[in-house]
N, C-alpha and C positions, 0 to 999 in steps of 0.2 A: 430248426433248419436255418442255414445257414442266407446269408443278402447275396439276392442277385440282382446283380448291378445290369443299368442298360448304356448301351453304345452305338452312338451316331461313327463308324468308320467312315472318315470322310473323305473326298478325294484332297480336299486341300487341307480341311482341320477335322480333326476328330471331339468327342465329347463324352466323356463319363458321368452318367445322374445313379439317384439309387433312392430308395422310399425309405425315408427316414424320420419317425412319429408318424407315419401316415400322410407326407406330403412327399412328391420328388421333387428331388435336390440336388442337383448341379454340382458335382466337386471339382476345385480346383485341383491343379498340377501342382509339382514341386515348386513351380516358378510364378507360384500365384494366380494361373491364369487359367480362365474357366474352358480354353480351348486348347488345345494342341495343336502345334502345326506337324500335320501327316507327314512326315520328313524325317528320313535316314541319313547320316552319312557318316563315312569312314575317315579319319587322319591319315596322313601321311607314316604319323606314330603308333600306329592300329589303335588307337581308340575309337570305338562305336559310339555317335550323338545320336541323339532324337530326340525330336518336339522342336521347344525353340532356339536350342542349343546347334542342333542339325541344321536350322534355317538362318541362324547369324552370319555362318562362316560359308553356305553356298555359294553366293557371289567370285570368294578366290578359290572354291575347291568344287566345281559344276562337277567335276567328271566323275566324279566321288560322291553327292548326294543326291538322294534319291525321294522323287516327290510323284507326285500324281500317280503312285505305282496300283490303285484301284483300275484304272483305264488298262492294265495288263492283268488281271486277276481272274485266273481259270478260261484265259484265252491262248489263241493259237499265234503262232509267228506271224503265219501268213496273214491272220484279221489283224494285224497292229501295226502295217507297214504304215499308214499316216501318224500314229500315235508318235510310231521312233523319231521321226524328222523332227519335233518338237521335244524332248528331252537331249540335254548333252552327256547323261551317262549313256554307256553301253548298253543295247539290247541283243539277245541273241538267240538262236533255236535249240532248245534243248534237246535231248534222244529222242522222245516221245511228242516232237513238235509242240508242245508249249513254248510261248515265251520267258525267257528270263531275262535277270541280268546280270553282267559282267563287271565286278570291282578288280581288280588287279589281278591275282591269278586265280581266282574264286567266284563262282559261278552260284546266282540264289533265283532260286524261286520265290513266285512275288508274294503268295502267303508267308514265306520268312521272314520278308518286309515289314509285311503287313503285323505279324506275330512282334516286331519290336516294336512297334507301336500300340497295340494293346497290350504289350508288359507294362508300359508307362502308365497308360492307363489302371491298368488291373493295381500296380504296386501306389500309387494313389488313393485309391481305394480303399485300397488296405491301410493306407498310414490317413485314412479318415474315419474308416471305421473300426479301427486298431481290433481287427480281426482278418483273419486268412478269407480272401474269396478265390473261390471255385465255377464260378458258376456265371454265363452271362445270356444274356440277350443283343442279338446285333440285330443292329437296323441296316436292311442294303437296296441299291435303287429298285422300284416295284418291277423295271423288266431284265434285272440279272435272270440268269439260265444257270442248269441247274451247277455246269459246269462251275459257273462264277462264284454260287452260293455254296458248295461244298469247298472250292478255295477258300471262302470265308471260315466255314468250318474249321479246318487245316490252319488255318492261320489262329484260333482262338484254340485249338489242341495244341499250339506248339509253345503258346505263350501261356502254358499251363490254364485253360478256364474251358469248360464244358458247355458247350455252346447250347442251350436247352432250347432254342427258338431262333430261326433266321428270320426277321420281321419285317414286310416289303413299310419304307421312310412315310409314305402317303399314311399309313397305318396309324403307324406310331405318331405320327403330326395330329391325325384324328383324337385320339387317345390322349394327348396333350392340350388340345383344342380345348375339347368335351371337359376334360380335369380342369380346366381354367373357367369355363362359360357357365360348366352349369348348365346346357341346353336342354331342352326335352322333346322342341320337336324340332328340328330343322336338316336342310339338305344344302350340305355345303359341296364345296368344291373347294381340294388341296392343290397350293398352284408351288409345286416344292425344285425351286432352280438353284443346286449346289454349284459346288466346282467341276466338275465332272459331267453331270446328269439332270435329266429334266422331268420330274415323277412327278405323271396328274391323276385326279381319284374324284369323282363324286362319291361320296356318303349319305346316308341317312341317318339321324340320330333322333331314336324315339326312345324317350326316357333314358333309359339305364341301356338302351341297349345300341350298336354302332355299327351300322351296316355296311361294310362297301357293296358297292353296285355298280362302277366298271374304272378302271383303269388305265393308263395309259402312257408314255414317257419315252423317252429317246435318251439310252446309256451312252450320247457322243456328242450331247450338245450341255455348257455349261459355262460356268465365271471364265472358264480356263481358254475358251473358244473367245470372248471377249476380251480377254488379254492377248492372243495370238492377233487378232485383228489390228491392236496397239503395236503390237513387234513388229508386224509387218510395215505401219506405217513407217516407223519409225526405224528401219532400216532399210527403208527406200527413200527414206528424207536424207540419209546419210552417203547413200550411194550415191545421192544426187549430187551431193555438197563435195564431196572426196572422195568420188569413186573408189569406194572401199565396200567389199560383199562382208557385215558381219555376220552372215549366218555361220562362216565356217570356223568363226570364234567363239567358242563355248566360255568364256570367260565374259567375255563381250554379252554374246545372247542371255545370261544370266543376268547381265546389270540391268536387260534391257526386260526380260520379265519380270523385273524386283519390279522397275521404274513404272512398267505398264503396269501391275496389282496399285500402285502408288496413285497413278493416275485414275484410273478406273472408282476409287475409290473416296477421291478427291472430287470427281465430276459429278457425284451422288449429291452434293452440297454445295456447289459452286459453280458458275457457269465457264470458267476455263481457268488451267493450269498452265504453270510453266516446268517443263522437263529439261533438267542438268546434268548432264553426265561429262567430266571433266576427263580427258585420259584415257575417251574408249576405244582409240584405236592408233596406231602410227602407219605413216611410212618412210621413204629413205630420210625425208627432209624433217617431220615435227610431228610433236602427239598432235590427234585429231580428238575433238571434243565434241558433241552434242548439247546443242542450245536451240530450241523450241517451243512453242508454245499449241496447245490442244483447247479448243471449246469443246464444251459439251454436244452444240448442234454436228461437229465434225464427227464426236466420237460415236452419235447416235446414228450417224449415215454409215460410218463403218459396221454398226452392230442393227439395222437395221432387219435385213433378211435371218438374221439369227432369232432376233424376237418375235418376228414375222413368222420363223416357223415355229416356235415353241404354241403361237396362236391358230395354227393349223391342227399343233395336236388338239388343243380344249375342243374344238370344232368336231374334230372326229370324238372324243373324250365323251361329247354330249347326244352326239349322232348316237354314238354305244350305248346309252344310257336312255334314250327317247327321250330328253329333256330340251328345254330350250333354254337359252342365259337368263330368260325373264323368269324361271322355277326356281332358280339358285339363289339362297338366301344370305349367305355370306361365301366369299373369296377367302380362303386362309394364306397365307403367304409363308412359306418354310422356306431355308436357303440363303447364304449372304447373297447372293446374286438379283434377290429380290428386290434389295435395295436402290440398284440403278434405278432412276426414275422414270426413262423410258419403259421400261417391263412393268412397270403399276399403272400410266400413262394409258398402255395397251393391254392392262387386263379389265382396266374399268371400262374405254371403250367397248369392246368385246362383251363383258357382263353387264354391264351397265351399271354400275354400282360403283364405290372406292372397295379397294381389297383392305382385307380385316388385318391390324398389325398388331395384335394386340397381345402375339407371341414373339418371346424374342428367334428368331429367325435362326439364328446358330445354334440355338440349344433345344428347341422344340424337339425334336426327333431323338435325341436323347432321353427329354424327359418321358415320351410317349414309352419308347424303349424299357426306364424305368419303371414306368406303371404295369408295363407288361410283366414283367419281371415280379410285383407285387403282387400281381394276378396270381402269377404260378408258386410265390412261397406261402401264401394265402393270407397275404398283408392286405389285398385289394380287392373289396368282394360284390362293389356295388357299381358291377361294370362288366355288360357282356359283350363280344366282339364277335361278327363276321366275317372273312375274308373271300378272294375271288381267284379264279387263277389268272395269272398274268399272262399265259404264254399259251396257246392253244398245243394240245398233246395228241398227234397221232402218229398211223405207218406209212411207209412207203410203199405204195400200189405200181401197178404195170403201169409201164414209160416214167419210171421215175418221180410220180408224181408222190408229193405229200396230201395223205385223206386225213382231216380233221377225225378224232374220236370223240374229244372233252375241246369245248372249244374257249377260247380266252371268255374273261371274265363270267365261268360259271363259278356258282357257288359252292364252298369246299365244307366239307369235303362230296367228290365229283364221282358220277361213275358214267361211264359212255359205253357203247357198243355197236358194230360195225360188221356187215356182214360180207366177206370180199373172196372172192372165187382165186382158184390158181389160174397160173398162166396156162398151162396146157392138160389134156387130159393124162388120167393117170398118172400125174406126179407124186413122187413118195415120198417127197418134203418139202418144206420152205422155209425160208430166211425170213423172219418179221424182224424189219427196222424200224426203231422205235425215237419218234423226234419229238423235237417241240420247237414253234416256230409260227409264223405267221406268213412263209413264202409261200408260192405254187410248188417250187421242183423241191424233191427231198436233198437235193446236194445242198442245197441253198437256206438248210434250217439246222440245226444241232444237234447232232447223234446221243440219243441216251441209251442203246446198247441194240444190241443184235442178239439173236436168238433161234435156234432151230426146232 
């Protein structure tokens, strides 16, 4: 049987591991690098970049590459009107009300995005393990729907590889945790802040075996929301100075999300930076340039309410679980986003502990991924996993309501049943709408199909 490799798809970087002697292992990119940046973009000349080839040249070609394209994956138009205002490529509504996006006169769906980004991956692979792979494990955030995760699918069929397991990240973090520690009794808590998304998970781990026990995340808060908070500032410092609006400069706002990831990254290790952007704007009289300087204390007042609520979710996280922060024995931290020191600052408060670092934070969900993946070609035997469901499953009742059937975080696999009268007497059919979601009204949660 052939390697199945596992994959962090990630909003900002991606990462390919795969069990190799019996340990997962990390492979690098053509370009040496143990990450990918999730980035598409098109020339002028049609040639197609991706990785770090795609991310070099964004700056003078925004309208043209294409990033954070997970935040549109197996969504609709109408959910992604905040997302657009923050991309300079084109978005638009396909036939069927998906989102896509528009390059020149050529119109993609965002699994085709997605699909060049794990060819890069997938053909790496192969030039590591100088054999053909077919076959993968993706890891995606714990509360993708089902829509999101069959886009995922689609994206790993089109980039030739058979998706054998879509694996919620808390998981796989788990599963990498566990392969590193060695643990045998403990009940952790996965605190995983990517670029995109916020996926939290208590577990149990007795011996050999890896429980989850409830889950929890917000797919809209992430790095990417911390950098937005940087743009803004920093295009009202500008307005201020030269009444000049750069949002309506896609060239401009590009310099200015390079400079903010710069910053943001910078402040992890130093108490303030200073930001240069020579050239970012004119008008009738002389280029305008940006020159300022950012602390840390400023940037954490900007990103405050942001961390503030990712501490709301653990709150509810532990409320689901009937735990309190003093039950939890280790903090895992998955996610570059982790890194900011404000977010470990306010995970220890909260837990009362330091959070455990003792994974590297980019590649953890990868490796977990891998291990999964070892699981199922029967490289990996002394390791059993349970899962939960992420999203509560049921119908839609009189006055539009949604009736839970299976409710979030039961253990899978689930069975429910529900016993729910017609609307009027003598009716000689009905429509069962079938959702999943955690709102009161059925408009208000995700169609997984109708039925008579």
């Amino acid at each position: 049987m052939g390697k199945i490799i596992g994959i962090d798809l990630g909003t900002s970087n991606s990462v390919v591991a795969v069990m190799e002697r019996g340990k997962p292992t990390v492979i690098t990119n053509r370009k040496g690098g143990r990450t990918t940046p999730s980035v598409v973009a098109f020339t002028k000349d049609g040639k197609r970049l991706v990785g770090q080839d795609a991310e070099r040249q964004a700056v003078t070609n925004p309208q043209n590459t294409i990033y954070s394209i997970r935040r549109f994956m197996g969504r609709r138009f109408a959910e992604v009107q905040e997302e657009i205002n923050w991309v300079p490529y084109q978005v638009i509504e396909a036939g069927n009300g998906d989102a896509w996006v528009q390059i020149g006169d050529k119109a993609y769906a965002p699994p085709e995005i997605s699909a060049m980004v794990l060819r890069e991956l997938k053909e790496a692979a192969e030039e590591f393990l100088r054999e053909k792979v077919t076959e993968a494990v993706i890891a995606v955030p714990a509360h993708f729907n089902s829509s999101q995760r069959q886009a995922t699918r689609d994206a790993g069929k089109i980039a030739g590889l058979n998706v054998v397991r879509i694996f919620t990240e808390p998981m796989a973090a788990a599963l990498a945790y566990y392969d590193l520690s060695k643990s045998v009794d403990e009940t952790i808590v996965i605190y995983d802040l990517g670029g995109g998304n916020c996926s939290l998970s208590v577990l149990e781990i007795e011996d050999s075996f890896v429980k989850m026990k409830t889950i929890n995340g917000d797919t809209r808060l992430g790095g990417d929301d911390f950098d937005r908070r940087i743009m803004d500032w920093l295009t009202t410092e500008f307005k201020r100075d030269h009444d000049i609006d750069l949002s309506r400069d896609s060239v401009a706002m590009k310099r200015l999300k390079h400079s903010a990831e710069q910053v943001k990254c910078e402040l992890s290790s130093i108490a303030e930076t200073k930001v240069d952007l020579p050239f970012l704007a004119a008008d009738a009289s002389e280029p305008k340039h940006l020159s300022t300087h950012l602390s840390r204390t400023e940037f954490e007042q900007m990103i405050q309410d942001l961390v503030e609520k990712s501490i709301e979710l653990c709150k509810l996280l532990l409320r689901d679980s009937g735990l309190s922060p003093g039950e939890i024995d280790e903090v895992v931290l998955v996610g570059g986003s982790t890194r900011v020191p404000m977010v470990q600052e306010a995970i220890r408060h909260f837990f009362g502990k330091k959070p455990k670092k003792s994974l590297n934070p980019d590649e953890a969900v990868a490796i977990g991924a891998a291990i999964l993946g070892g699981m199922r070609s029967g490289e990996v035997k002394d390791v059993v996993f349970e899962e939960v469901t992420t999203l509560s499953l049921g119908v839609e009742t009189r006055g539009g309501v949604m009736t839970p059937i299976i409710g979030r975080n039961s253990k899978l696999p689930a069975r429910g049943r529900q016993i729910v009268s017609t609307a009027a007497d003598n009716q000689p059919s009905i429509e069962v709408h079938v959702l999943q979601g955690e709102r009161e009204m059925a408009r208000d949660n995700h169609t997984l199909g109708r039925f008579n």
